[in-house]
N, C-alpha and C positions, 0 to 999 in steps of 0.2 A: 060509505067510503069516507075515510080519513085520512089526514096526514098526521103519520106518527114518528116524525122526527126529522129533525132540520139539523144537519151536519155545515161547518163550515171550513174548508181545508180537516176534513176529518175529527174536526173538533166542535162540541157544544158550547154553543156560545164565548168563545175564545176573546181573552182578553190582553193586549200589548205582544200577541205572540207574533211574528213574523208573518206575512200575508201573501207572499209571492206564489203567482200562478195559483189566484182566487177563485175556486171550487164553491160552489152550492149544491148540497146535495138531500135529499129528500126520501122516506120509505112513508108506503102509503100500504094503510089497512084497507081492506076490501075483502068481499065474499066469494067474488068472481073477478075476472078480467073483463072489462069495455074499452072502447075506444075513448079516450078523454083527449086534452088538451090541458097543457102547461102554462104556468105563466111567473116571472120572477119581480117583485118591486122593490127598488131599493132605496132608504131614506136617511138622512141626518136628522133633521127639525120636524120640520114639516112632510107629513105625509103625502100631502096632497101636490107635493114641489118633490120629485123623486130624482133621484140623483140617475138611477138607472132603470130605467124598463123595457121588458118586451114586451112583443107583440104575443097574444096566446098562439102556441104550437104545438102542433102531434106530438104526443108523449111519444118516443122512442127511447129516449132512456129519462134517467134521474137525477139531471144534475142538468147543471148551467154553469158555465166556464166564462167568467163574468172576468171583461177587462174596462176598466178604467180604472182612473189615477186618483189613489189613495190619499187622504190627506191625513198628518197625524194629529196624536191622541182625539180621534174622533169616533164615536158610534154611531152605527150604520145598523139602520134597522131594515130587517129582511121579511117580504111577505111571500110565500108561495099558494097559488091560486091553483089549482086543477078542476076542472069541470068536465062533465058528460052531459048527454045531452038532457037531463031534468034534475041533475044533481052541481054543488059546486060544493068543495072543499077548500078553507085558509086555514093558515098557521102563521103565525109570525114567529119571530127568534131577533140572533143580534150579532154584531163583533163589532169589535172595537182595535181601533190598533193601539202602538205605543208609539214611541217618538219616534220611529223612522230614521230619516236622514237627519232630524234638526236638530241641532247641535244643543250639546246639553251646556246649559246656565251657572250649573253647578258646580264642584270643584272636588276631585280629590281630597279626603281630608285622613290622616291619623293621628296615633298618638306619637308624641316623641320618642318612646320607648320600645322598638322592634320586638323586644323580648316578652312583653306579655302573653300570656297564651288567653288570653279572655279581654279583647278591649271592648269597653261599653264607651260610647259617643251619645251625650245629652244635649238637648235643647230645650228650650222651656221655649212655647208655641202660644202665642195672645190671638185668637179667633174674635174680631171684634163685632163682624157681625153673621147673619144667617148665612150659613153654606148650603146653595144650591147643589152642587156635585164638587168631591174630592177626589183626585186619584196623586199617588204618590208613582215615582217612576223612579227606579234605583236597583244600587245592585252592592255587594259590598266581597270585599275575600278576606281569607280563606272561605270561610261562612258564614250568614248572617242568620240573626232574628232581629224583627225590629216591632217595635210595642210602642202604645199611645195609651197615657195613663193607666199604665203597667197590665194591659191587655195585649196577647200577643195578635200582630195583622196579620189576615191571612190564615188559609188551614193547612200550606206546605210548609215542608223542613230541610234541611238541607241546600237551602239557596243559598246559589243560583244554581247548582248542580255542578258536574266537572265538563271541563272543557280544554284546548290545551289557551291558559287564559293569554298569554303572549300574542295566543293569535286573534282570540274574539272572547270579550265576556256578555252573558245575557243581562240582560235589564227586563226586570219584572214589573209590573203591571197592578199597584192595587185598588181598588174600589174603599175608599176608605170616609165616603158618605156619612155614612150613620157614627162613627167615629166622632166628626167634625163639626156635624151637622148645627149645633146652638152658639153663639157666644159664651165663650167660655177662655180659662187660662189650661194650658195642655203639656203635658211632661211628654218629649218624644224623645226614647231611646233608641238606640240601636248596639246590638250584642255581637260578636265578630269571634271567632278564632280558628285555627290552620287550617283545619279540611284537608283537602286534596293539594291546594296551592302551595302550601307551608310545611305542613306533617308529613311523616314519616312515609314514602312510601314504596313501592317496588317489593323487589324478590328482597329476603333474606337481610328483612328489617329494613329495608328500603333506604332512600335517602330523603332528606331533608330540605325544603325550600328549592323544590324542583321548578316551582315557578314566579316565587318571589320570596320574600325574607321579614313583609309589613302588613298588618291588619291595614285596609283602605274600606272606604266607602263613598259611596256619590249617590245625590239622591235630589231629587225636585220633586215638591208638592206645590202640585197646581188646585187652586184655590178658584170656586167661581159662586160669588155667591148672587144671592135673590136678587140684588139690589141692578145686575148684569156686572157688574166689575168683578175685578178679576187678580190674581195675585200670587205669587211664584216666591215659595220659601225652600230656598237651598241650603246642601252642604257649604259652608264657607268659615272663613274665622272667625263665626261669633257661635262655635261650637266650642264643648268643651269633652275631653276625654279621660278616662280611668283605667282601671284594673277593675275585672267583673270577679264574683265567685268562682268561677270557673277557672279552677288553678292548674288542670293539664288536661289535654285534648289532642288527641286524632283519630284518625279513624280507624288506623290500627291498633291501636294503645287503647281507646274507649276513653273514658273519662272520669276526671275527679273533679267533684262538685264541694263547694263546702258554706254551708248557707248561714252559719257564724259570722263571715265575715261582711263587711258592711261596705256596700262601694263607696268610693270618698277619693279624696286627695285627689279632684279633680283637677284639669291641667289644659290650658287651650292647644286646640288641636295646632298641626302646623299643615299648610297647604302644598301637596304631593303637585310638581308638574309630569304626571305620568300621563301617558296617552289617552287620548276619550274617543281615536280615531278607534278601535278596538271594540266598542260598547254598541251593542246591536239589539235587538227586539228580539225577546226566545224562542227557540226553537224546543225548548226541552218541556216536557209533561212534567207539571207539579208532581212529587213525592208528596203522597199524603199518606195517613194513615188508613187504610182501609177496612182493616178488621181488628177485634181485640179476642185474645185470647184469655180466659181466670186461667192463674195457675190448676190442672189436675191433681194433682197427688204432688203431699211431701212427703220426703224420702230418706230415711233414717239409713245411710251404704255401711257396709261395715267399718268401714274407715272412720266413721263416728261424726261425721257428716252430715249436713241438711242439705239439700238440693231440692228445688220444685221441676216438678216435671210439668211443662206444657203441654204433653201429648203432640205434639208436633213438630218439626222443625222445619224453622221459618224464622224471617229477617225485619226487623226493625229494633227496638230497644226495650228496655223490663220500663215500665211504670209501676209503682208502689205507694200504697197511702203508707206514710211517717206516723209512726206513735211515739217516735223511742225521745229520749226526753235531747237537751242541748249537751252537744257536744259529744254525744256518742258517733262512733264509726263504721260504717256497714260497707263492707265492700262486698260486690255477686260477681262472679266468673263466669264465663257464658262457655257452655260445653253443647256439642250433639249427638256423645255418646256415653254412655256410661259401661266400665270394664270392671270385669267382676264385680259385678254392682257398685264400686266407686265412679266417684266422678272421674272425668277425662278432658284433659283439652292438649294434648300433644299433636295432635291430628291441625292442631292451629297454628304450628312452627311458631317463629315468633310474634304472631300477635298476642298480644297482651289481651285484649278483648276481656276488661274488666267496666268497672262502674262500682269508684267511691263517692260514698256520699256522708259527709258532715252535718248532723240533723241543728236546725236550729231550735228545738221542741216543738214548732210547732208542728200540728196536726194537720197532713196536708198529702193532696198527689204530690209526687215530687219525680222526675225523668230526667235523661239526658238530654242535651242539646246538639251537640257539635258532631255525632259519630253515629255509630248503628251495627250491629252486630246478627251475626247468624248463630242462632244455637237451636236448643229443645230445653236442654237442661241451666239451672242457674245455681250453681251453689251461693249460700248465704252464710256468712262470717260476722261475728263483730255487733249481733244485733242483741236484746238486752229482754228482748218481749218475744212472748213467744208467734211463729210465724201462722199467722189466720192465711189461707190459701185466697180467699176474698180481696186481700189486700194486694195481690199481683197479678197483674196484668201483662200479655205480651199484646203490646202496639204492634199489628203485623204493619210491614209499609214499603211501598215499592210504586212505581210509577203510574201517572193515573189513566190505567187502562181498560173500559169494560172487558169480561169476559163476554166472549163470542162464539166459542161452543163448548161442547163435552158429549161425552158417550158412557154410555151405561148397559151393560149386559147381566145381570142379577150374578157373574161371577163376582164373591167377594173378593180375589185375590189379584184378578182383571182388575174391577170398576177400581182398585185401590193404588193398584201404577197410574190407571191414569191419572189420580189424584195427584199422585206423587208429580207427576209430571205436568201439571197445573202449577203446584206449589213448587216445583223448581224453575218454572218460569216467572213465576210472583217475585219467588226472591233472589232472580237474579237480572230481571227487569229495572235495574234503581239507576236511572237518568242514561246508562249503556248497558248492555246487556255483557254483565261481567260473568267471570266464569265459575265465580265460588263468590260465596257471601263471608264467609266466615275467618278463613284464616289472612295470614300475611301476603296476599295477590288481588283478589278484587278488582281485576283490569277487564276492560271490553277487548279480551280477545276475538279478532275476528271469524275466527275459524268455525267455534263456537256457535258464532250468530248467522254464518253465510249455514250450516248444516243444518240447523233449527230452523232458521227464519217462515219455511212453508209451514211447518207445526204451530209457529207461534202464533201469526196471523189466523192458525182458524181457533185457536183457544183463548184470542185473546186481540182487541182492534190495535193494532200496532203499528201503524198506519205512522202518523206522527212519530211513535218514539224511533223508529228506524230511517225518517224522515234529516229528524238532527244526528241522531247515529252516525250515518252518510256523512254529514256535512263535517265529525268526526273525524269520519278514515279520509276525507277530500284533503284536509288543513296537514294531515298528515303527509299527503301523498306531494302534495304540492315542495311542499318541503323536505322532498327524498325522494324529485326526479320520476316523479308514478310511481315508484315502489309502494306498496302498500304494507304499514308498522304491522309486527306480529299483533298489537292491542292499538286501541284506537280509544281516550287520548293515547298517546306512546310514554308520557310522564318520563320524557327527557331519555327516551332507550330508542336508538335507531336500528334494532334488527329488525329482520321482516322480507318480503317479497319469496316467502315459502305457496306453494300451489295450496287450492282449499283456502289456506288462512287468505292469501293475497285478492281469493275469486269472490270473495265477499265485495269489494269492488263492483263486481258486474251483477253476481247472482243475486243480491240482497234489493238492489233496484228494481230488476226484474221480476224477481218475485213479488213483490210489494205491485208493482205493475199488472201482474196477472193477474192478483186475487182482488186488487181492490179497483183497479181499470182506470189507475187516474195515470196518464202519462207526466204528470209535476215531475215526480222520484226518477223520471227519466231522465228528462230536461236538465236537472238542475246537478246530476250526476253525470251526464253526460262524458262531460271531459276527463273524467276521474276514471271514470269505466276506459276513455281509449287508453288514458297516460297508464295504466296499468297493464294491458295488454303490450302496448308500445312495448313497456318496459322491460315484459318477459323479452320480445322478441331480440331487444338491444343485447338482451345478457344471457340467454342462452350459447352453448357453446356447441349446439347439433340445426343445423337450421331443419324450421318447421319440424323439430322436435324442442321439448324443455328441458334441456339437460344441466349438468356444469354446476348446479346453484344449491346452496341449502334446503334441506328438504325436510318436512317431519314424516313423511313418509305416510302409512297405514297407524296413526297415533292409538299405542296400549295396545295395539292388536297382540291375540292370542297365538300366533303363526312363527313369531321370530324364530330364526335357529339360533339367535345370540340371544339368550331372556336378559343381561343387561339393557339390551336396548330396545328401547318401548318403540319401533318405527314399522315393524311385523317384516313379513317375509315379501310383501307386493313391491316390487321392483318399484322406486321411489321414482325414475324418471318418467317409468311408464306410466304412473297416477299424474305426476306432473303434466304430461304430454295429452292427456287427458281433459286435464283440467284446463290447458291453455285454449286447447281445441272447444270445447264449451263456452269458455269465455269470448273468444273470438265470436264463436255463432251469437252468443249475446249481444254482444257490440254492432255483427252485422243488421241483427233482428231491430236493436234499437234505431242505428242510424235510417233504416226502412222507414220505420215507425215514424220518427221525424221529420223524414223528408232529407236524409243527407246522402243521396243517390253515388258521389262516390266513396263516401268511408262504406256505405251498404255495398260495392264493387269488392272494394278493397278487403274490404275484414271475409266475406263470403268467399273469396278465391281463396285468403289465406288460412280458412277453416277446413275448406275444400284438400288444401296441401296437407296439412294438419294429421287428417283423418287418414287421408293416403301413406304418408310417413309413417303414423301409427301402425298401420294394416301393416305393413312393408316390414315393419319394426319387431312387429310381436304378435303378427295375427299369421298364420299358414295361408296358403290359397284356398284349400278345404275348410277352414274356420277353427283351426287349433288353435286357442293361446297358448304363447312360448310361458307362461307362468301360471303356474296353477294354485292358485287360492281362492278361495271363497269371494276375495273383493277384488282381485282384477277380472273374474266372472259377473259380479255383480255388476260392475262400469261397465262392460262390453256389451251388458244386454241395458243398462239402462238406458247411455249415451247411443247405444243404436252403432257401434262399431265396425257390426260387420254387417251383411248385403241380409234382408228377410227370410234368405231362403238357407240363412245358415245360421238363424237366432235358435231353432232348435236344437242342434249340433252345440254350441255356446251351453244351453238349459242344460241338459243333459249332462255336457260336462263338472258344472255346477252343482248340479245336483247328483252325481258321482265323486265328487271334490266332499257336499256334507254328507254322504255316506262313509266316507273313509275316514271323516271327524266326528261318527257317531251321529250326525244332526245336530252336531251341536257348532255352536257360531265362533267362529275365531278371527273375527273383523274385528278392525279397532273403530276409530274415528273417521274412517273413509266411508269403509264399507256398512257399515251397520245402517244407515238409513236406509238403504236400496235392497239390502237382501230379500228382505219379505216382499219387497215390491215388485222385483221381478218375478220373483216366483209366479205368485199371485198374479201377473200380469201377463204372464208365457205361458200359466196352465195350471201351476204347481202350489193353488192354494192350497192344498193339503199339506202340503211339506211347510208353506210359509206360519199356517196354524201349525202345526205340530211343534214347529219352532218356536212360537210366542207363547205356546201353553207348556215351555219346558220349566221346571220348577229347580232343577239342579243349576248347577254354577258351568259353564255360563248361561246364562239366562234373564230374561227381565224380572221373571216372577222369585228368582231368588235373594234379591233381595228385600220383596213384599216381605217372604215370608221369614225374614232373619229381621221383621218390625221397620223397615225402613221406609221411614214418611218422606222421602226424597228421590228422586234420582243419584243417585252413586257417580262418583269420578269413574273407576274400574265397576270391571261386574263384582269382583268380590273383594271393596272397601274394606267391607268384613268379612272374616274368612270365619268357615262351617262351627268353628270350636269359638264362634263369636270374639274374638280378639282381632284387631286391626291388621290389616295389610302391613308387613314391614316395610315397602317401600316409603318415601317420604310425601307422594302424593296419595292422599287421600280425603278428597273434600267429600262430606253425605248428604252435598248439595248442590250438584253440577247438572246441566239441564241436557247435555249434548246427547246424551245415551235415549233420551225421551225422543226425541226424532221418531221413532217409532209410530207415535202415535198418529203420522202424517197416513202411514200406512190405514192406521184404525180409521181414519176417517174415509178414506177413499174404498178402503176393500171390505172392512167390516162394514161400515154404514151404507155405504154405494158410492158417497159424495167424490164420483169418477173425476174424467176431465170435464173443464170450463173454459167459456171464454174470459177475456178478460174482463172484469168487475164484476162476473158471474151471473152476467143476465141469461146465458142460457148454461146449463149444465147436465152432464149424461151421470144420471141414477142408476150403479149395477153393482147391489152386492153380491157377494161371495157368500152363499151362506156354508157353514159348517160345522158339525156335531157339538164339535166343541161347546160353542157357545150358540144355545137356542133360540137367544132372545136379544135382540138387539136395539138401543134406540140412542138417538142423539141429533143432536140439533148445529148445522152452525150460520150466525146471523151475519147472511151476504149485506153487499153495500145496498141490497134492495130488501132484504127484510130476511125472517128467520127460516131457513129450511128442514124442516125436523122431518125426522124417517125413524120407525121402529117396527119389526117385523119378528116374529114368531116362528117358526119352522116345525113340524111335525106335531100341530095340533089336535090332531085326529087321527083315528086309524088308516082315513084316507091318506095323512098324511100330508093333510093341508096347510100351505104355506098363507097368513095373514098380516097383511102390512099397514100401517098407517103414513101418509104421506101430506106434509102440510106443504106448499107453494106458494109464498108472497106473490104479490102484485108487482109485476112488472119481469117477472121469472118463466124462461120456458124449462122445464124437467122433461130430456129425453129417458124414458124409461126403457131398460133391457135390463128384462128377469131372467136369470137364470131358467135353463130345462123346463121351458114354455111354450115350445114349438108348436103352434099346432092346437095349444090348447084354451081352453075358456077361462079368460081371465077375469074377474067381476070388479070394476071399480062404481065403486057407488051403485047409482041405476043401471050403471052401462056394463055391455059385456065385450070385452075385444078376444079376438081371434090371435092367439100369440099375443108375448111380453114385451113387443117394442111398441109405442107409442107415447104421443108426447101431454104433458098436460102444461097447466096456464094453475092461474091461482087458483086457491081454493084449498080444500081439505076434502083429503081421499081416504077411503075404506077398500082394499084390493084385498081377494083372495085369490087364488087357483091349486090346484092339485097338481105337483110338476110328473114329468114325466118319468124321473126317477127318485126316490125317496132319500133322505139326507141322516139315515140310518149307516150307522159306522161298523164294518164287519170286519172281521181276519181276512187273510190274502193270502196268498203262496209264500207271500217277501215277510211275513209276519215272525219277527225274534221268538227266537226258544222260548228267553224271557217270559214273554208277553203270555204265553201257551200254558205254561208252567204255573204262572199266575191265579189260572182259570182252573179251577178241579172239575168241574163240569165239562170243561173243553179235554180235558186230559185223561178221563173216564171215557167220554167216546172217541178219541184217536187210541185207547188202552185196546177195544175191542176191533179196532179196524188191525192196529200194530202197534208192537211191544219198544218200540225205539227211544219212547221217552223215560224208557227204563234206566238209562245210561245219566238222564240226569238227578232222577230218584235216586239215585244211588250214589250221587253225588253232587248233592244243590250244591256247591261253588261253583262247580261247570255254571251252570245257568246263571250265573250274576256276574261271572267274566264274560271273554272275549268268544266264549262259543253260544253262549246267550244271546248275542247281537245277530247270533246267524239265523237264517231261518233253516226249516227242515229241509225242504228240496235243498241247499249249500250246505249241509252238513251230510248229508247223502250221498253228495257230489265228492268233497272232499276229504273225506274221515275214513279211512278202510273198514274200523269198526263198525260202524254204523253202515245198513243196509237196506235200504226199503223196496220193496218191489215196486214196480212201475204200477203195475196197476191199484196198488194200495198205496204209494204217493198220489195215484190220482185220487184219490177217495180220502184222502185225508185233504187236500189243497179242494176239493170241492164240499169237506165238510166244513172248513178255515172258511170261505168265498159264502157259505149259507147264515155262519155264524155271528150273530150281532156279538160286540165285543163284550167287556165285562162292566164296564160302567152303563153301556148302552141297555142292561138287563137288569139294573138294579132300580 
């Protein structure tokens, strides 16, 4: 028994980051489950003098909700104790705050000159004697870097990250020890230019200095050395400031670097009285760089071109070692598609999304600074040497998040969306979860992130970054009445309070609540959650319906009768009305949860009116919806719309709705998360697989196989003759459509429903021909849950699973078609598939009671029949009816190909088949494995 990991507010070892509603939390290795005992010590100095203790308690869960009062820039060291009765377990760890409340010493400082795009701030730093501990505490905008003897501190980029800074900027945190550590004389710079604050940004080449107009910075380095004294070197007037190499920068533009020139014509800073009430401890997860990619392949396009191809696309910046001698020019374009084998970047509107660079000769990595880009592809201009692939690198980088599961089924074209859908979350995770990395938007759409958010959290601990996200769309809301901004910061754009985008508000807390069981995300959202409901209610114009108000409707859905407009056919108030009604239940669920008896009164009655309105609205007494699409079916069985006894009635329809759209999906951005879910959830996992395993347009897998290492904006970015979508949106980097995978996790792998922070969860996949083999893991707040399972191993037909359960996790098990039968987990045999296990690692097999062998059916497409000459040789000798298609294969790849035989029987006068050799063909179809199933 061990302790293998100490979390603190979700974070390791967390440094100056914001501390409120102080969490400890812990996963512990073991072989089995026993009865133990907890214990938490908490220290400054001295160990043996704790700041905070308990007394050892029952484990019943994994954490400690630890309150007492904080003092800043101080480390607190953390021990957790667990014992049994002849074992004991510690682990130490750490945090540290940052300056809290206490007013910072420092000053605003810039240069005189607004107009520089690159200000460097020096100080020459005399360390007279030994430094015991150094931390610097600062923050600077647009963006900074900052270096001590021309080393960069720190391994994030992009600081402080975006924010709306009017209203709060973060102050960073660094450990700058080993820096400082000797007597010595010290050059400290610091590097500054637009970022988000200053540059260019919004729709359609954006606007400029949306939150200020001046490179600033503020900064204290607290000094303690051996000797115990103590010493505090600030920003103030005895800095001095320049002009850096870096001659233009934003984050849509990218940047020109030029390392000829020589900083100089240094000039004393002058002292900003701008506010420091605004300067808070971070909330935001370092941007680091987390993987590197060598360039793959260069690429000679017809166009006469060089381009490297990454093999991926993904978001950070190109790094490149420099050969080329002084004063040559290199400029790369960052593209993620290439058209008729030339390069592409129109699909970027106006971003620029370039990187020049002015070599000084010397021989060196050389990168950007100030900006960051989405591509795959880089074309390269202007360089003098020929290009070695070795020499470039893509820096992938995006917020600093472990990944926390994935799923794998040996389908290459499956396990390759899900990748896709990894990597669309990497690279659209950078400090908000924006909706495209690449071109001219880059905004934390909330919409976006309220649809994702259950997917993201199991692929990835998100905990934190959704944590300041929140406090995000709060700073917004506050300042527009509870309305909640279409994006979140809003960078000076007040539209917004659309359903979906606006429910990110309540669902995004909630969620985060349910999966990781910390109620902080509730607390500290709380009021943002009611002011946004309040505010539907203010401004509807149907009471206890959502009508009257801007809507994006069913966004890009495939249904519209007007194809101008991307909002689909699903009746825009009724998704509204929908969605207000959920949120409400949230707010009731939460004020429960807290203890706020009457907002829990209040919101509960007026979710109650909600659903009744609704029913009233658009539901029959019988269980008709007045609207028939795909996703107002989807909503009514998700949300639970109508009474149990007419969720059938609802499926049915539904799944009559995608028979008359082929099976094919015509949701936009409402409906596409819940399709499969319901299915799968009502009965209908065979339609929900049939669905995800479709390879034509629309589909998920059609984009795998048109090469797309992404998630797509549209299902078809790129259309079939490989050339882009003529509309003007098209990012090959959007994460919303991946939502799906929320599905994979619960129906493919089992990982059912949970409680909240997942100490107990019901295990029950779906298995399906499809895919025979399944496995995947995702790591709860108590440790990893991995499941992988086999299906038709043997002739018996034996289903084989492996099942891992952390310490502190109870797994309800329900196997499917087990009724009854002997199921062998390890030594043990159980009688039937529902039971529970505890930790440990399982070996389960049984024989179900019917085999997961896939056959024809009565309902089975001409098509499909046609397909098979072995199938169509013995319905030849039962009857001659398939004669009509021999004679005419276009029949059978139209609209009488979709039919099956019995309906073409039915309604064809040509065609006749007797009764009793329809029966004998529909019973030959019902015996016959399909045609993959026999290869």
């Amino acid at each position: 028994m061990k302790i293998k990991q100490i979390l603190v507010n979700h974070m390791t070892e967390p440094i100056g980051f914001k501390l409120d509603d102080l969490r400890i939390e812990f996963k512990i290795e073991a072989p089995a489950y026993q009865e133990i005992t907890k214990q938490l010590i908490i220290w400054t100095n001295e160990k043996e003098n704790p700041v905070y203790i308990t007394a050892p308690q029952p484990y019943t869960n994994n954490y400690f909700d630890v309150e007492i009062p904080l003092e800043p820039r101080t480390r607190y060291h953390v021990e957790i104790v667990i014992k049994a009765c002849e074992t004991e377990a510690r682990s130490e760890s750490f945090f540290e705050t940052g300056k809290m409340k206490e007013p910072f010493q420092a000053e605003w400082i810039a240069h005189p000159n607004k107009d520089l795009a690159n200000t460097v701030f020096q100080k020459n730093l005399a360390v007279a004697k030994k430094v015991q501990q150094a931390r610097l505490y600062m923050t600077g905008l647009g963006l900074y870097e900052v270096y001590l003897d021309g080393c960069k501190v720190g391994d994030e980029y992009l600081a402080p990250g975006v924010t709306d800074y009017k209203e709060w900027i973060q102050v960073q945190t660094y450990d700058v020890t080993e820096a400082l550590a000797n007597p010595a004389e010290h050059e400290w710079r610091i590097s500054t230019a637009d970022g988000w604050y200053k540059g260019e940004y919004g729709f359609e080449g954006g606007r400029t200095a949306i939150y200020g107009d001046q490179h600033k910075v503020i900064a204290e380095l607290h000094l303690d050395f051996a000797d115990g004294s103590h010493e505090v070197v600030t920003t103030d007037s005895t800095w001095q400031a320049a002009a850096g190499n870096v001659t233009a920068s934003s984050i849509y533009y990218g940047e020109d670097l030029d390392d000829t020139l020589v900083t100089g014509d240094w000039q004393p800073v002058i002292i900003l009285a701008d506010s420091k009430a605004v300067l808070e401890d971070r909330l935001s997860l370092p941007i680091k760089i987390q993987e590197k990619i060598t360039a793959q392949t260069l690429i000679q396009t017809p166009a006469g071109e060089e381009v490297l191809d990454f093999g991926q696309n993904q978001v950070g910046w190109l790094s490149f070692y420099n050969r080329e001698p002084k004063g040559t020019k290199i400029t790369f374009q960052m593209g993620e598609i290439l058209q008729e084998g030339n390069f592409y970047r129109e699909n970027l509107r106006d971003a620029r999304a370039a990187f020049t660079y002015i070599s000084d000769g010397e021989e060196k990595w050389v990168r950007p600074h100030f900006t960051y880009y989405g591509y795959r592809y880089v074309k390269v201009e202007g360089h003098t040497k020929p290009l070695e692939l070795a020499d470039y690198e893509a820096h992938v980088m995006y917020s600093d998040m472990p990944v926390t599961g994935g799923i794998q089924t040996g389908h290459a074209k499956v396990d390759r969306l899900f990748e896709n859908i990894l990597w669309g979350q990497k690279s659209n995770f950078f400090d908000v979860p924006t909706d495209c990395p690449q071109r001219d938007e880059r905004l934390g759409w909330t919409g976006d992130a309220a649809v994702f958010s259950n997917t993201a959290a199991l692929n990835m601990d998100v905990f934190a970054f959704f944590k300041k996200y929140m406090k995000d769309v709060a700073v917004e809301q506050k300042n527009h009445d509870g309305m909640v901004t279409m994006y979140a910061p809003a960078m000076g754009v007040s539209d917004g309070g659309a359903a979906v985008w606006g429910d990110a508000a309540t669902i995004i807390p909630w969620n985060m609540y349910h999966i990781y069981g910390d109620p902080a995300i509730l607390r500290q959202n709380y009021t943002s959650m009611k002011a946004w409901v309040n505010w539907v209610t203010a401004n509807t114009k149907t009471p206890d319906l959502w009508t009257g108000t801007f809507q994006f409707g069913d966004w890009i859905a495939l249904d519209g009768e007007n194809p101008a407009l991307p909002t689909g056919k699903t009746d825009e108030d009724f998704i509204a009305s929908v969605y207000y009604y959920h949120s409400s239940q949230i707010v009731a669920q939460t004020a429960a949860l807290l203890g706020f008896a009457e907002d829990e009164a209040i919101f509960s009655e007026q979710a109650a009116r909600i659903k009744a309105a609704i029913q009233k609205e658009y539901i029959t007494a019988n269980g008709r919806l007045s609207i028939d699409t795909q996703t107002a079916y989807a909503l009514a069985l998700y949300f639970e719309l109508v009474p149990e006894e007419q969720m059938n009635r609802v499926l049915n329809d539904l799944v009559t709705r995608l028979d008359k759209d082929n099976d094919h999906l015509k949701t936009g951005f409402v409906g596409t998360p819940f399709i499969c879910q319901v299915l799968s959830k009502y009965g209908r996992h065979d339609l929900a697989m049939k669905i995800f395993m479709l390879e034509d347009f629309p589909s998920w897998l059609y984009a795998v196989n048109m090469g797309a290492t992404t998630v797509w904006e549209r299902w078809n970015s790129v259309q079939e003759d490989g050339t882009m979508h003529p509309d003007g949106m098209n990012s090959l980097n959007h994460y919303s459509i991946g939502a799906i995978m929320e599905w994979a996790y619960k129906y493919l792998l089992g990982l059912r429903e949970h409680n909240a922070g997942c100490q107990e969860i019901h295990f029950a996949p779906n298995f399906d021909y499809h895919l025979k083999q399944v496995s995947g893991h995702f790591d709860t707040p108590y440790g990893d849950v991995k499941a992988a399972y086999a299906i038709e191993t043997d002739k018996a037909h034996t289903i084989k699973m492996e099942l891992a359960v952390p310490f502190g996790v109870t797994v309800h098990v329900e196997l499917p078609r087990s009724r009854g039968k002997e199921v062998h987990v390890n030594d043990q045999v159980f009688t039937g598939g529902t039971f529970d296990l505890t930790a440990g690692n399982y070996e389960l097999s049984y024989v179900p009671d019917g085999d997961y062998i896939a056959r024809y059916h009565a309902e089975t497409p001409a098509a499909a029949i046609m397909a098979d000459e072995e199938l169509v040789a013995k319905i030849d000798a039962i009857d001659g009816v398939l004669g009509f298609f021999k004679a005419d294969p276009e029949a059978a790849r139209g609209g009488l190909g979709r039919m099956s035989l019995t309906k073409l029987n039915t309604i064809l006068p040509f065609i006749h088949i007797e009764p009793d050799k329809l029966a004998q063909i529909n019973q030959l179809l019902a015996e016959t494995p399909i045609l993959s199933e026999r290869s």
